[in-house]
C-alpha positions in Angstrom: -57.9 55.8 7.4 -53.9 55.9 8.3 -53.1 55.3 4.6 -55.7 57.6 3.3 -54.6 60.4 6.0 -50.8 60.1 4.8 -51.6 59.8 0.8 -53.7 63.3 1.2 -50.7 64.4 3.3 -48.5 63.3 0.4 -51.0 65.3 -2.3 -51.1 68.6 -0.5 -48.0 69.9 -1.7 -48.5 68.8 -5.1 -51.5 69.6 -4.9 -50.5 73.7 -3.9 -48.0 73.5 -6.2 -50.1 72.8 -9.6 -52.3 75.6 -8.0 -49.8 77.8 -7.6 -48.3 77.6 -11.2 -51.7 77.6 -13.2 -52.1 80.9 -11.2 -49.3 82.1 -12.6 -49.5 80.9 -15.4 -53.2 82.4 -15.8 -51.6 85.5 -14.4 -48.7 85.4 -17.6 -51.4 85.3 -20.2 -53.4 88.0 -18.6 -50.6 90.6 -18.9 -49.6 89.0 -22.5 -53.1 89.6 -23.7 -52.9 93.2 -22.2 -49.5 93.4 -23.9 -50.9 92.5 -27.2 -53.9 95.0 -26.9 -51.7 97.8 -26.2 -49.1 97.1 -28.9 -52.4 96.6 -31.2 -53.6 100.5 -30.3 -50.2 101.8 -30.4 -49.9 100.2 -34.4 -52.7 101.8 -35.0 -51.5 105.4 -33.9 -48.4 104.4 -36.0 -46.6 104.8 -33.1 -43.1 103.8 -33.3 -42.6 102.7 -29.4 -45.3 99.5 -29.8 -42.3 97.3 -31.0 -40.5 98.3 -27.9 -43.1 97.1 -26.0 -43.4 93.7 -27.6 -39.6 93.3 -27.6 -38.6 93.8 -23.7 -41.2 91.3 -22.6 -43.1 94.0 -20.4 -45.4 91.0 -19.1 -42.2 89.8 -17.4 -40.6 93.0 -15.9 -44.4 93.0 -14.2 -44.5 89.7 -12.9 -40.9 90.8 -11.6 -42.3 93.4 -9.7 -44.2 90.5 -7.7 -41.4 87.7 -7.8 -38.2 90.0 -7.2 -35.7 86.7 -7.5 -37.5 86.0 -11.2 -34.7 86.4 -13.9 -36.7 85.0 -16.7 -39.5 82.2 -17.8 -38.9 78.9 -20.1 -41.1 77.0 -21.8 -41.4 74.6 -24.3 -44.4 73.9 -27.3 -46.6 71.0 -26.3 -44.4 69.9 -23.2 -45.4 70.4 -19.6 -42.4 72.5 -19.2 -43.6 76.6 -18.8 -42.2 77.9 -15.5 -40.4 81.2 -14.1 -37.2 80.9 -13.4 -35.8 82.0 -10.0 -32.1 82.7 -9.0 -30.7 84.0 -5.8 -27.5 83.4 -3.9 -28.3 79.9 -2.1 -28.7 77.0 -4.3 -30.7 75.3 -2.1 -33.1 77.5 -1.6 -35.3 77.0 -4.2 -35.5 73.4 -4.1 -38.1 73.2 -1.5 -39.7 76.6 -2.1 -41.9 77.7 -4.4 -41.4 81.5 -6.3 -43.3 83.1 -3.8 -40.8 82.3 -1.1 -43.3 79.3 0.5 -42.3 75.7 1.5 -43.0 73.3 -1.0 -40.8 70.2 -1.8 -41.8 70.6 -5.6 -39.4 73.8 -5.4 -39.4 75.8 -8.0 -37.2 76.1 -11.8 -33.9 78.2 -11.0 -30.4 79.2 -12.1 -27.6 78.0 -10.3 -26.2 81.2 -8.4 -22.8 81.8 -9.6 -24.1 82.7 -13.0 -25.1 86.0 -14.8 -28.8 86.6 -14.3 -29.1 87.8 -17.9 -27.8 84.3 -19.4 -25.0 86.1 -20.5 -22.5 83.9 -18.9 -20.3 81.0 -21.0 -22.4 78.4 -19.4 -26.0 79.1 -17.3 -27.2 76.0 -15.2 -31.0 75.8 -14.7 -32.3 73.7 -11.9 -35.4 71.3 -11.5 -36.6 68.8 -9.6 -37.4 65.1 -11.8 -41.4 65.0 -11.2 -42.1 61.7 -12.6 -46.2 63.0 -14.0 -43.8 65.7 -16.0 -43.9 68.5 -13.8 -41.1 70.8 -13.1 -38.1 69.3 -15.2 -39.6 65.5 -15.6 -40.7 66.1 -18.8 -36.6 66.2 -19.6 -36.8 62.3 -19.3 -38.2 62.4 -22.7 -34.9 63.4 -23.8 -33.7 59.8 -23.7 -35.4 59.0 -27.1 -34.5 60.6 -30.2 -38.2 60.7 -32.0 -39.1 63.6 -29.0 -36.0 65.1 -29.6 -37.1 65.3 -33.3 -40.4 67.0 -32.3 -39.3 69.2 -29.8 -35.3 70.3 -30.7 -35.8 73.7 -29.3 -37.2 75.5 -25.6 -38.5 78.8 -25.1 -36.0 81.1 -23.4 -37.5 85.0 -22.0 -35.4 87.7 -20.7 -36.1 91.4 -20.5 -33.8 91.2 -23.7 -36.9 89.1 -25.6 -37.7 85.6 -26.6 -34.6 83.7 -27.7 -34.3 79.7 -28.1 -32.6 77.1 -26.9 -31.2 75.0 -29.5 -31.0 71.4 -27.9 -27.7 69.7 -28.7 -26.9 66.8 -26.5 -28.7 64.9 -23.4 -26.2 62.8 -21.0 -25.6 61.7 -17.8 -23.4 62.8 -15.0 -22.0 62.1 -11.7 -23.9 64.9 -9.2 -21.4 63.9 -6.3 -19.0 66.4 -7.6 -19.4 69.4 -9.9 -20.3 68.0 -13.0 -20.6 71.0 -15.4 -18.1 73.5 -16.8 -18.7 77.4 -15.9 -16.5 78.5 -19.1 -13.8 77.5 -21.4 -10.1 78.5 -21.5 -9.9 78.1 -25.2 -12.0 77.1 -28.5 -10.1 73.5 -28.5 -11.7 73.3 -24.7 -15.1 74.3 -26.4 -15.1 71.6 -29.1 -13.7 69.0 -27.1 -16.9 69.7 -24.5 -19.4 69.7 -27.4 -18.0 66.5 -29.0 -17.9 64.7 -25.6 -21.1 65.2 -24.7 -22.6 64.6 -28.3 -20.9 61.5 -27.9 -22.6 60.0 -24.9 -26.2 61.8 -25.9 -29.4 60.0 -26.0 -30.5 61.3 -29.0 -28.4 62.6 -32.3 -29.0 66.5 -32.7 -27.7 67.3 -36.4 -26.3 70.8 -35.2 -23.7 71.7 -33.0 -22.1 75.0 -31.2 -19.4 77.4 -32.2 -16.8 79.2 -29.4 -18.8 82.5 -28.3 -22.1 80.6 -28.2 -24.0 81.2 -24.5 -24.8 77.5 -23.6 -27.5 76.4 -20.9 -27.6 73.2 -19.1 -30.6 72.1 -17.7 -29.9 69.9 -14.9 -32.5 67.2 -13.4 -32.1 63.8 -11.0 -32.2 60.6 -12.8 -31.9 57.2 -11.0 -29.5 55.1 -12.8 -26.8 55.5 -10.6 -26.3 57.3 -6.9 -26.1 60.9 -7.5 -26.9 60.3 -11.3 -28.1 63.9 -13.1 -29.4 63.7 -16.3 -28.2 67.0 -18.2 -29.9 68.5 -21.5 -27.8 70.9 -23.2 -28.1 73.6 -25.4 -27.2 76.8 -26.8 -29.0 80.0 -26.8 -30.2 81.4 -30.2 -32.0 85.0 -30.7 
């Protein structure tokens, strides 16, 4: 009874999670079918402002309404990965929290703090903790072998700006103890040399790379091949 007690206790969070999320989730395609409808009607009144409304995301700017620390969603085709992502100013916050503010050690998808909320920044860092079923960011495991590169090279990326991409370049490990990622580049030999490094130690072989001026994003995960090992999967955003 001892065991069975502590494995439900063990289950409940997950368990809350998964519940939460596929609310959420359920509550996304809701406002994306409502999206659709109304675009559909305004197309049909040749009216101009329907591509405005499918452009800005208007689904999102709702479900920001209800999640005020939401900054955008990522997702990725036939992966488990399709989570909000949250940002505000304590990194640690959302580890143990879901987006609705509440205690869960599933935590929730987020960008680190000291970067724009818009992606606009040199270098954004999302967050996730490494479920090992493939919620959250374990799915990123994957990464390690080049034939799930191959079939999926690019995530999903939405901002009130749209849907953009994430063009995957490189996957690699890195020491977490310290602070393992670059925030922005004094110059395009600092760039390059970055890009080539990390294409160098990758797990898989991308066959495109990034130019200077290119916003990248680093999604950052736990891996356990060393203490305080990260597994990082990089990329840069495309419109």
């Amino acid at each position: 009874m001892i065991g069975l007690c502590g494995l439900w206790y063990e289950m409940r969070p997950k368990m809350k999670a998964q519940e939460f999320y596929q609310n959420m989730n359920s509550k996304r395609e809701q406002l994306l079918t409502e999206e659709e409808t109304i675009s559909q009607e305004k197309k049909k009144e040749n009216d101009s402002s329907s591509k405005v409304l499918v452009g800005k995301n208007q689904w999102l700017m709702q479900m920001m309404k209800t999640y005020p620390n939401m900054v955008g969603w990522i997702s990725g085709e036939d992966i488990q990965i399709d989570y909000p992502i949250m940002q505000t100013d304590d990194n640690s916050f959302y580890l143990n929290h879901l987006p609705d503010g509440s205690a869960n050690k599933h935590g929730s998808i987020f960008l680190d703090r000291s970067v724009n909320s818009d992606f606009s920044s040199p270098v954004s860092i999302i967050y996730g903790h490494m479920v090992q079923d493939g919620e959250m960011f374990g799915e990123l495991k994957n990464y390690r072998k080049q034939d799930f590169y191959e079939e999926h090279s690019e995530l999903e990326l939405y901002t009130l700006e749209g849907k953009k991409s994430i063009v995957l370049l490189a996957a690699y490990l890195v020491d977490g103890s310290s602070n393992p990622y670059p925030k922005d580049f004094d110059t395009s030999e600092s760039f390059y040399s970055y890009i080539e490094e990390i294409q160098s130690k990758s797990f898989f072989q991308s066959n495109v790379t990034a130019v200077p001026g290119d916003k990248l994003v680093i999604l950052s995960t736990c891996a356990y091949d060393f203490e305080d090992a990260r597994l990082a999967i990089v990329g840069y955003v495309s419109p």
